[in-house]
Structure formats: structure tokens, C-alpha cells
C-alpha positions in Angstrom: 2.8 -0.7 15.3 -0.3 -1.7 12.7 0.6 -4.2 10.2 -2.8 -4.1 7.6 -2.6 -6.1 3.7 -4.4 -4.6 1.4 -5.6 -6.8 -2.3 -5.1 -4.0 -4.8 -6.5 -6.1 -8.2 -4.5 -3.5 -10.1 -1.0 -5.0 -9.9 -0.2 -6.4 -13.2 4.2 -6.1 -12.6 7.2 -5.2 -11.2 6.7 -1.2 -11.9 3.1 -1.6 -10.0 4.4 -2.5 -6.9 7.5 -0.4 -7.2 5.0 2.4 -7.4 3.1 1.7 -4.7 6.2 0.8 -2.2 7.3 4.2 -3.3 4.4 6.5 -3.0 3.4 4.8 0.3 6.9 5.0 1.9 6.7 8.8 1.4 3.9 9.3 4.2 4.7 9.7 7.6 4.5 6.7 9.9 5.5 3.9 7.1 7.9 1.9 8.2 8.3 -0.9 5.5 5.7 -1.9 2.7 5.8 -5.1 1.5 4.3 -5.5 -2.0 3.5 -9.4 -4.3 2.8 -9.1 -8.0 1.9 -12.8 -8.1 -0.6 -12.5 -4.8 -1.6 -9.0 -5.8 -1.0 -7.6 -2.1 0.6 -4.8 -0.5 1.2 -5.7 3.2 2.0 -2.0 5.4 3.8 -1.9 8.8 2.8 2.0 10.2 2.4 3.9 13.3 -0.3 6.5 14.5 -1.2 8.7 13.5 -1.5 7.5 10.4 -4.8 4.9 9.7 -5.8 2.8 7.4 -8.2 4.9 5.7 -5.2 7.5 5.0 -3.4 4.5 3.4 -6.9 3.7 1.2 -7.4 6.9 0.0 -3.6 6.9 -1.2 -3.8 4.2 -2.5 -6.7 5.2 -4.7 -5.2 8.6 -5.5 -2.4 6.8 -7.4 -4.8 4.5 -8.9 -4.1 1.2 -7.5 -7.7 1.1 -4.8 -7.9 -1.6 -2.5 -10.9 -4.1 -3.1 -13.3 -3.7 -0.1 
């Protein structure tokens, strides 16, 4: 199991993280996402084959990119 946090500057509310929590639960290997509106993080608990790099470039297709 692979815990990573990600800082998305994007999250502004509620409906951000709900987003996000639900667009990343959808992929295979998620097993909980943890999202902070006030901290602006998304903390992701997954299995392989799934890597953090799949996670990035979801994250950026629903427009909420993790800062490098």
C-alpha cells in the first residue's frame, strides 16, 4: 500500500474536494482519499498497479494539478 499527498492550489471549497475524492475513488487501486480545503491537500492511500503519475495526470484532467 502507497500513501502519497498531493498540494493541489486549486481547492477553494467543499465541492473541490468532493470532486476530487470522487473522480479519484473511481480508478482502480484507490482505497480511501483524504481531501483539506483549509490545507489544500489530497492525501491517496493506493495499490499497484496504479502510480503516482496515473493519479497526477488525473488529477490534471479534471483541472485540479498538483504543484510540482
Amino acid at each position: 500500500m502507497e500513501k502519497q499527498t498531493f498540494h493541489i492550489p486549486n481547492i477553494s471549497c467543499g465541492h473541490c474536494t468532493r470532486t476530487i475524492e470522487n473522480e479519484l475513488k473511481e480508478m482502480d487501486g484507490i482505497s480511501s482519499v483524504e481531501s483539506s480545503v483549509d490545507d489544500k491537500t489530497v492525501t491517496v492511500h493506493y495499490q499497484s498497479p496504479l502510480t503516482r503519475e496515473k493519479i497526477v495526470a488525473t488529477l490534471k484532467d479534471i483541472n485540479y494539478p498538483a504543484a510540482e
